[in-house]
C-alpha positions as CSV (number, residue, x, y, z in Angstrom):
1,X,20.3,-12.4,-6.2
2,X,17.2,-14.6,-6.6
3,X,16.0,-13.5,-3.3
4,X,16.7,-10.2,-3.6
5,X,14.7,-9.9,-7.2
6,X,11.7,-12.2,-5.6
7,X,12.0,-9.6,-2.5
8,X,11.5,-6.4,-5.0
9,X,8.9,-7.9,-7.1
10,X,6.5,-8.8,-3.9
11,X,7.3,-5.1,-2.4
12,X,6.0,-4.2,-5.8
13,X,3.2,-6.3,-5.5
14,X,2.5,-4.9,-2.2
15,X,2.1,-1.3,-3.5
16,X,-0.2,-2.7,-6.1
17,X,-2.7,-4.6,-4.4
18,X,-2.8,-1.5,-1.8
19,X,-3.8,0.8,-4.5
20,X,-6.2,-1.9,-5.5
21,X,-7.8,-1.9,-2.3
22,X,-8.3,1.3,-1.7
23,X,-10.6,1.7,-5.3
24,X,-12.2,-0.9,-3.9
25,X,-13.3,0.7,-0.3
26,X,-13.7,4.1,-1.5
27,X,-16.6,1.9,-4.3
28,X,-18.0,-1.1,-2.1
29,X,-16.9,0.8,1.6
30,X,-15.5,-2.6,2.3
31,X,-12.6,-1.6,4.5
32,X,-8.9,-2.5,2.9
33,X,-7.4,-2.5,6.3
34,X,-9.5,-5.8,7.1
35,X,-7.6,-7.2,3.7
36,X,-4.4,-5.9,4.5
37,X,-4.0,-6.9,7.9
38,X,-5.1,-10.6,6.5
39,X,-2.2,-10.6,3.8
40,X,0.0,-9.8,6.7
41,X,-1.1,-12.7,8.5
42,X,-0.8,-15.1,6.0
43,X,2.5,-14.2,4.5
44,X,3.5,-13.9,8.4
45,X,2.6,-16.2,10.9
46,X,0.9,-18.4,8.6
47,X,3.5,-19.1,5.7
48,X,6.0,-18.2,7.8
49,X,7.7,-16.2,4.8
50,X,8.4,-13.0,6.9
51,X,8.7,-12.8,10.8
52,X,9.1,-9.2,12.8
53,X,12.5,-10.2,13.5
54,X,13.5,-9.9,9.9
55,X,13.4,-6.4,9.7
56,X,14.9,-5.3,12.8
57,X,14.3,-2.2,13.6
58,X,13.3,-1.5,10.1
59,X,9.5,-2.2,11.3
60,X,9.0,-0.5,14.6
61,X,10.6,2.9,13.0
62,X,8.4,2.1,9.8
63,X,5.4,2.0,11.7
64,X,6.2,4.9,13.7
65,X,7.1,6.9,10.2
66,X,3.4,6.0,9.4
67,X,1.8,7.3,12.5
68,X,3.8,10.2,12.2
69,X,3.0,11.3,8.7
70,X,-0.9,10.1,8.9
71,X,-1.0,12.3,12.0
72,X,0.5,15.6,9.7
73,X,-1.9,14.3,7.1
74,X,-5.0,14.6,9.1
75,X,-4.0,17.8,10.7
76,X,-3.9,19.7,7.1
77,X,-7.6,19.2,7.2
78,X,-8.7,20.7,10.3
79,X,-9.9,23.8,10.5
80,X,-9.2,26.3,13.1
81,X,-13.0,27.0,13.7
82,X,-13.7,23.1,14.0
83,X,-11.3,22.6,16.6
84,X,-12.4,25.3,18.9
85,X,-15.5,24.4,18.7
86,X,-14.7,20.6,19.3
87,X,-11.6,20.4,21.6
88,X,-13.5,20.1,24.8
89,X,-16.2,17.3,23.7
90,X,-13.0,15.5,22.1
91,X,-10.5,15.8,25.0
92,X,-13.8,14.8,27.8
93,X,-14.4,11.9,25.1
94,X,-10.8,10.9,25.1
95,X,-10.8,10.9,28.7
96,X,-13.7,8.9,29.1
97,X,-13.2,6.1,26.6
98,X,-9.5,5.7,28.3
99,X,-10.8,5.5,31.8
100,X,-13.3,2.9,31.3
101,X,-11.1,0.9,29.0
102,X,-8.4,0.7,31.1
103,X,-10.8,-0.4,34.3
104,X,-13.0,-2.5,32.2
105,X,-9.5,-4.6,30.5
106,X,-8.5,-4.8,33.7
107,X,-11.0,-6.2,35.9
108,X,-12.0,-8.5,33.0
109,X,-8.5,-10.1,33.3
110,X,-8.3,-10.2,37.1
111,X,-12.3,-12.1,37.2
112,X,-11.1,-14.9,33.6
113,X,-7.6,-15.4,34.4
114,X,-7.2,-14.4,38.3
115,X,-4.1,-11.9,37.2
116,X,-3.2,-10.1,40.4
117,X,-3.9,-6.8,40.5
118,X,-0.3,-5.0,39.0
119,X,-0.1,-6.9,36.0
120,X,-4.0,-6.1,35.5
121,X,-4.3,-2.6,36.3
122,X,-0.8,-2.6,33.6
123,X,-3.1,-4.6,31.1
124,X,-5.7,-2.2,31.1
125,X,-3.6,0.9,30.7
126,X,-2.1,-0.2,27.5
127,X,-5.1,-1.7,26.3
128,X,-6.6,2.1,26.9
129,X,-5.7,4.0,23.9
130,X,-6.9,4.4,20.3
131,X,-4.9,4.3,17.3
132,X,-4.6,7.5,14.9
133,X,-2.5,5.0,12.6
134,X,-5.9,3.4,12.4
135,X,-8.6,5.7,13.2
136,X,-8.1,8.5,10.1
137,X,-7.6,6.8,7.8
138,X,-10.8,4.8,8.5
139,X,-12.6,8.3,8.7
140,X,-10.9,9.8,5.9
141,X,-13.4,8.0,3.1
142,X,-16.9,8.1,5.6
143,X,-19.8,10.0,5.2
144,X,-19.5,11.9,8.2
145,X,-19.3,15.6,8.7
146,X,-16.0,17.4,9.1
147,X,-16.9,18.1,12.7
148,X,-17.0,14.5,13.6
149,X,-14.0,13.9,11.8
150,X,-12.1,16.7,13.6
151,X,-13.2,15.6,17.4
152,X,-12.1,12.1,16.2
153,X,-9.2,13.0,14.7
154,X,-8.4,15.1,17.8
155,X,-9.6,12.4,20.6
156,X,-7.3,9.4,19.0
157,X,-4.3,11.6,19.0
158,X,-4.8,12.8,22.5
159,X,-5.8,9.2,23.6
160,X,-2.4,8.4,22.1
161,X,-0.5,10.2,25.2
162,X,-2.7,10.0,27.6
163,X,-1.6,5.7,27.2
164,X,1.8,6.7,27.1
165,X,1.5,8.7,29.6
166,X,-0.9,6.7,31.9
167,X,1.6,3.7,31.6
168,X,5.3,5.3,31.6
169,X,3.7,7.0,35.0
170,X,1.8,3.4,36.9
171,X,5.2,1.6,35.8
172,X,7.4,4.2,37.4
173,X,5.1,4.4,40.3
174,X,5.0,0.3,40.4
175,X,9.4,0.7,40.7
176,X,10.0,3.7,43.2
177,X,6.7,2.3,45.1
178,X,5.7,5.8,45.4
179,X,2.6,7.7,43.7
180,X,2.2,11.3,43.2
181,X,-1.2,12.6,41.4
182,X,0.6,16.1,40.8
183,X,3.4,14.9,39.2
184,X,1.4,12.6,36.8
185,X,-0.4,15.9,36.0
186,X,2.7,17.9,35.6
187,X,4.0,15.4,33.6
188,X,1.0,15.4,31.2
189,X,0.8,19.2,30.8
190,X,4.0,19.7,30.1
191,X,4.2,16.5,27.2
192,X,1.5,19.0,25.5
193,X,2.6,22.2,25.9
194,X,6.2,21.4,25.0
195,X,4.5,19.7,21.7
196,X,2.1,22.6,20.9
197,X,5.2,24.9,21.8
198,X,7.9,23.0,19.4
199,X,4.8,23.0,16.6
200,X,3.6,26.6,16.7
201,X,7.7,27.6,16.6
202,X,8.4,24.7,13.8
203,X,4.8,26.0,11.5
204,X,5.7,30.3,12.2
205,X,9.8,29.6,10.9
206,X,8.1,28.2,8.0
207,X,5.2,30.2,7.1
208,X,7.8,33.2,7.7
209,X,11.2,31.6,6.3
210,X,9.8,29.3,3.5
211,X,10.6,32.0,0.8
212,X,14.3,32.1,1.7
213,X,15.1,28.5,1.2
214,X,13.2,28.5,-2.5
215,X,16.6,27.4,-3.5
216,X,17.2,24.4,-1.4
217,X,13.2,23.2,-1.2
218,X,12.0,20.0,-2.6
219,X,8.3,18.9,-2.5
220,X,9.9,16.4,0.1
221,X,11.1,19.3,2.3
222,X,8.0,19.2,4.6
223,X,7.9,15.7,5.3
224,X,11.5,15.9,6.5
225,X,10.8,18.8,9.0
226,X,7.7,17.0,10.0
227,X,10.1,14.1,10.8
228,X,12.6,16.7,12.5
229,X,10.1,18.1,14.4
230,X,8.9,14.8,15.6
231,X,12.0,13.9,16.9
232,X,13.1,17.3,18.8
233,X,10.1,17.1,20.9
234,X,10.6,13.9,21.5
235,X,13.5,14.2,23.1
236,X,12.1,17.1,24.7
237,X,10.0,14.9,26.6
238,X,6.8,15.7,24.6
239,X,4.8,14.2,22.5
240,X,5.8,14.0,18.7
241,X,2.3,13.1,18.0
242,X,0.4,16.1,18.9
243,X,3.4,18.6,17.5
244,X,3.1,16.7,14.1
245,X,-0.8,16.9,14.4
246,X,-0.6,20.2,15.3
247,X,2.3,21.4,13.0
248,X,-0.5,20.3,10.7
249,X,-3.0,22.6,11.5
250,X,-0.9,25.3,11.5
251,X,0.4,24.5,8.0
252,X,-3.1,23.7,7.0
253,X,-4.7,27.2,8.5
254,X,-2.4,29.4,7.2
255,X,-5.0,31.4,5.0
256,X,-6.5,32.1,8.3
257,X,-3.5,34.6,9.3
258,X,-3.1,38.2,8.0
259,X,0.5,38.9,8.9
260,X,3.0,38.0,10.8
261,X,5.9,40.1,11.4
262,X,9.6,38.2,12.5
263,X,12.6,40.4,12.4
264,X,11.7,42.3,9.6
265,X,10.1,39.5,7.5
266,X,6.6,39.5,6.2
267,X,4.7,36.2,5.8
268,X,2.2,36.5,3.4
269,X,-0.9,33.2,3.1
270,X,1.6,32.4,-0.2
271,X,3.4,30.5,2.1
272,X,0.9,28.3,2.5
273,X,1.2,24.6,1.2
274,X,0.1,23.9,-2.3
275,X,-2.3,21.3,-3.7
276,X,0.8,19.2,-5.7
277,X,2.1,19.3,-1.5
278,X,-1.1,18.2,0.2
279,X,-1.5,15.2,-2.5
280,X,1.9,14.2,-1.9
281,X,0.9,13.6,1.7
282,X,-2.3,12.4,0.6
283,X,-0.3,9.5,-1.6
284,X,2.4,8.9,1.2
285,X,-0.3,8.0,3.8
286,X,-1.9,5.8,1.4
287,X,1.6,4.0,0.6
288,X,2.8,3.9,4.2
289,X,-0.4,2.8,5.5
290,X,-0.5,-0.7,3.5
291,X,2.8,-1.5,4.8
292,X,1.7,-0.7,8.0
293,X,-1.6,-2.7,8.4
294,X,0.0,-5.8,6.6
295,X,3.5,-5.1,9.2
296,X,0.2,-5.5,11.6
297,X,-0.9,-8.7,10.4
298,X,3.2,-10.2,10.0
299,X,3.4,-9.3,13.8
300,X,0.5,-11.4,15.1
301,X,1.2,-14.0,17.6
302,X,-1.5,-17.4,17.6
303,X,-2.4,-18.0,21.3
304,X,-4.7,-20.4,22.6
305,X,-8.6,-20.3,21.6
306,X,-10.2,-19.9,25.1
307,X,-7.4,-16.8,25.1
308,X,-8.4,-15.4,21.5
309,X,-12.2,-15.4,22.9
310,X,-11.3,-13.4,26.0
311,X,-9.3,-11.0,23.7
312,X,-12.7,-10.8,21.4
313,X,-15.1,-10.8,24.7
314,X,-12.8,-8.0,25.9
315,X,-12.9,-6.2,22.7
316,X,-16.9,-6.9,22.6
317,X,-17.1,-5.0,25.9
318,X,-15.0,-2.3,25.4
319,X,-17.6,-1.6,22.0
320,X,-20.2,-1.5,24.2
321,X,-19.5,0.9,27.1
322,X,-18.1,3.2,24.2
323,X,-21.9,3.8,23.5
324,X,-22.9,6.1,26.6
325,X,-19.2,7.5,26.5
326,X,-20.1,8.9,23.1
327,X,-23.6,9.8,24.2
328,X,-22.4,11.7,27.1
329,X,-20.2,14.1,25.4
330,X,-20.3,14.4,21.5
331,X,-23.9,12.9,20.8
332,X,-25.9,16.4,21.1
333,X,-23.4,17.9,18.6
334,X,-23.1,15.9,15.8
335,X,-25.7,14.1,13.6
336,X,-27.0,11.1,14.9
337,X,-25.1,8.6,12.0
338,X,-21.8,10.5,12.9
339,X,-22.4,8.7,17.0
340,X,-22.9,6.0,15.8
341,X,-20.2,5.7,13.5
342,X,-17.9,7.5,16.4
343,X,-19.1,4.4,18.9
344,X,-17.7,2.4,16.9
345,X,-13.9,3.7,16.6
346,X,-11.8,1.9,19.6
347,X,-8.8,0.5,17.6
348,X,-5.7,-0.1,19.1
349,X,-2.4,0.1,17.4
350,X,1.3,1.3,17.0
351,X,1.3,2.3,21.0
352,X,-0.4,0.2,22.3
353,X,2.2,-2.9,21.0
354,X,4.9,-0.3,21.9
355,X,3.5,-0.3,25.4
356,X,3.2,-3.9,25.8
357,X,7.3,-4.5,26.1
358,X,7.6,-1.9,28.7
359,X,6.6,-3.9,31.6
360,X,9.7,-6.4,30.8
361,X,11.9,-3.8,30.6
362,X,10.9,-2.6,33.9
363,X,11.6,-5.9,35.4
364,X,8.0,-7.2,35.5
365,X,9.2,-10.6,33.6
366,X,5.6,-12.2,34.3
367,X,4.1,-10.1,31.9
368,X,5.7,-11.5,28.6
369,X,2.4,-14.2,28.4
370,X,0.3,-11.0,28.1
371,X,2.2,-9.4,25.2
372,X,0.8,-11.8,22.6
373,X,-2.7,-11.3,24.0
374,X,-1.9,-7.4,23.8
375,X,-1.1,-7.7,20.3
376,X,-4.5,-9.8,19.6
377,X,-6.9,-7.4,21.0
378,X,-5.1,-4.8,18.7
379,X,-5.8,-7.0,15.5
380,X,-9.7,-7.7,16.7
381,X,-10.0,-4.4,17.8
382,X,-9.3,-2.8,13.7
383,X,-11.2,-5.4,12.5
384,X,-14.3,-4.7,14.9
385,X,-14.1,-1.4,14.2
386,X,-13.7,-1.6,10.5
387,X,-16.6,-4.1,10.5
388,X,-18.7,-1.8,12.5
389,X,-18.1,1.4,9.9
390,X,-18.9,-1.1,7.0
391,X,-21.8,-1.9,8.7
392,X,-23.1,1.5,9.7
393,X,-22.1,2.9,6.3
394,X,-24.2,0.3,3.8
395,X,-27.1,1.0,5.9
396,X,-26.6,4.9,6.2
397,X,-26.2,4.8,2.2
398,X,-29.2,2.1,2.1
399,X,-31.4,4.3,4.1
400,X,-30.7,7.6,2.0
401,X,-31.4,5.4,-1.4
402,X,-34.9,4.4,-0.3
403,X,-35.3,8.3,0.9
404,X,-34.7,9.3,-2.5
């Protein structure tokens, strides 16, 4: 019973310091993911009070309940006219960043430690995407236009797949010793069609439907379809994170629509979600995401140091060739504080250590030393990032003071 009543009072201490951090980031712009992820870390591998293995499976489903309501979160506020106008830049961005990620990790590896090239070219596919877990809510408080927020909203969460997909496709390719470009392609178009199909069907059942469960509906009604919906396309073979982003957007746009007619039934913008709804969403991300980031910091692995500064030199690197992939395809759009700010966003997260057990279970055993190395570039990766925004954002704010 003493452990149990010690266990409640930290997860209440938990939710405390969280809200505590955020009032101090949205004052000082001092990032609370930097503080959570270093509570994690010392109640974790340092203390050695909590270890990943003590939750089970409670922590990877956790983390994945965070990505997946962060993801709904951020879709709410996109509008429709935003995203056409910054699909292309984000998806060439997404592209771009993943490509020279994944050959820049890789050939990194292959020159410091001599990996051969399977177990490389694996590396640097996993080390290729970018974390919406990580990237929103690190937007979310910036003073950066809603533009820039939308094509980096949009590029993390395609990012996302494009790993999975990228990695799922070189380890099946790596097994059946056989590689075909088409199917790689097919496989990818149809992960984001059957998302985008499952979402629109999921947000036009609701906008048209919502009146007839009155009854039945709870403010936490949403946030279980959202879960639903996740799932279903899932095992539909596409990607939960794009319906759930997307499901967002449709939820979040539904002013835009006049009428739609289904069987009779009239949808009317009513339907739409309300303020007391958006906030709960609002509060939920904020809740989930210090369990998250400090989940983070309980799951890092020490490795050696000459390791830790390849995983920092790596990280370093990635930073920099970021720069002209920005400046090729968002730069001439967006104010010039919202590229720099968006050069700064590679963080690695909740996939990416997903990722990182595949090769084992595909029978590549030699990869296990690169898992905790995998899982070090994610933690340096959010803090470099979150150091960068801090940075960029005092001196934004700094500059506009003296203006004035």
């Amino acid at each position: 019973m003493v452990d149990t009543a010690l266990s409640i009072i930290a997860l209440g201490l938990l939710i405390i310091i969280g809200c505590i951090l955020k009032q101090v980031f949205i004052r000082t712009k001092i990032p609370d993911i930097i503080f959570l992820i270093f509570i994690g870390i010392i109640i974790g591998p340092v203390a050695g009070l909590i270890k990943p293995s003590d939750l089970g499976i409670v922590g990877p489903i956790f983390s994945l309940m965070t990505l997946v309501i962060i993801l709904f979160e951020g879709g709410i506020g996109l509008k429709i006219q935003e995203i056409v106008g910054t699909l292309r830049g984000a998806a060439f961005l997404s592209v771009l960043t993943y490509i020279t990620t994944a050959i820049l990790s890789a050939g990194l590896l292959m020159m410091v430690t001599g990996e051969d090239r399977v177990d490389a070219m694996i590396f640097g596919c996993i080390i290729g995407g970018l974390s919406p877990a990580v990237v929103l809510p690190l937007i979310k408080q910036l003073s950066i236009t809603e533009k820039t927020k939308t094509i980096l909203t949009i590029e993390s969460a395609l990012a996302d797949v494009i790993c999975i997909i990228a990695v799922i496709s070189l380890l099946e390719i790596i097994e059946s010793h056989t590689f075909s470009p088409t199917q790689a392609l097919i496989s990818l178009g149809e992960s984001f069609l059957v998302a985008i199909g499952a979402a629109l069907v999921g947000g036009i059942i609701w906008a048209v439907f919502r009146d007839r469960i009155k009854s039945i509906e709870t403010i936490f009604t949403i946030p279980a379809l959202v879960c639903i919906l996740y799932g279903i396309t899932e095992l539909l073979e596409g990607s939960g994170a794009i319906a759930v982003l997307v499901f967002g957007i449709v939820l979040g746009n539904l002013s835009f629509l006049e009428k739609i007619v289904v069987s009779g039934v009239t949808y009317s913008p009513t339907n739409r979600l309300t303020d007391k709804e958006v906030e709960l969403f609002s509060q939920l991300t904020d809740l989930l995401k210090t369990f998250f980031f400090i989940y983070i910091g309980v799951s890092m692995v020490f490795i050696s140091l000459d390791m830790v500064l390849f995983c920092f030199v790596a990280v370093c690197i990635i930073h920099l060739f970021r720069i002209p992939a920005v400046l090729v395809t968002i730069s001439s759009s967006i104010p010039r504080f919202d590229a720099m700010i968006a050069t700064g966003m590679v963080p690695k997260g909740l996939a990416t250590a997903v990722l990182a057990s595949l090769p084992i279970q595909y029978g590549i055993n030699d990869f296990e030393y690169l898992q905790p190395v995998i899982f070090t570039i994610i933690v340096i990766s959010i803090f470099t990032s979150t150091v960068v925004v801090y940075v960029l954002e005092k001196l934004n704010r700094r500059g506009e003071s003296e203006y004035n």
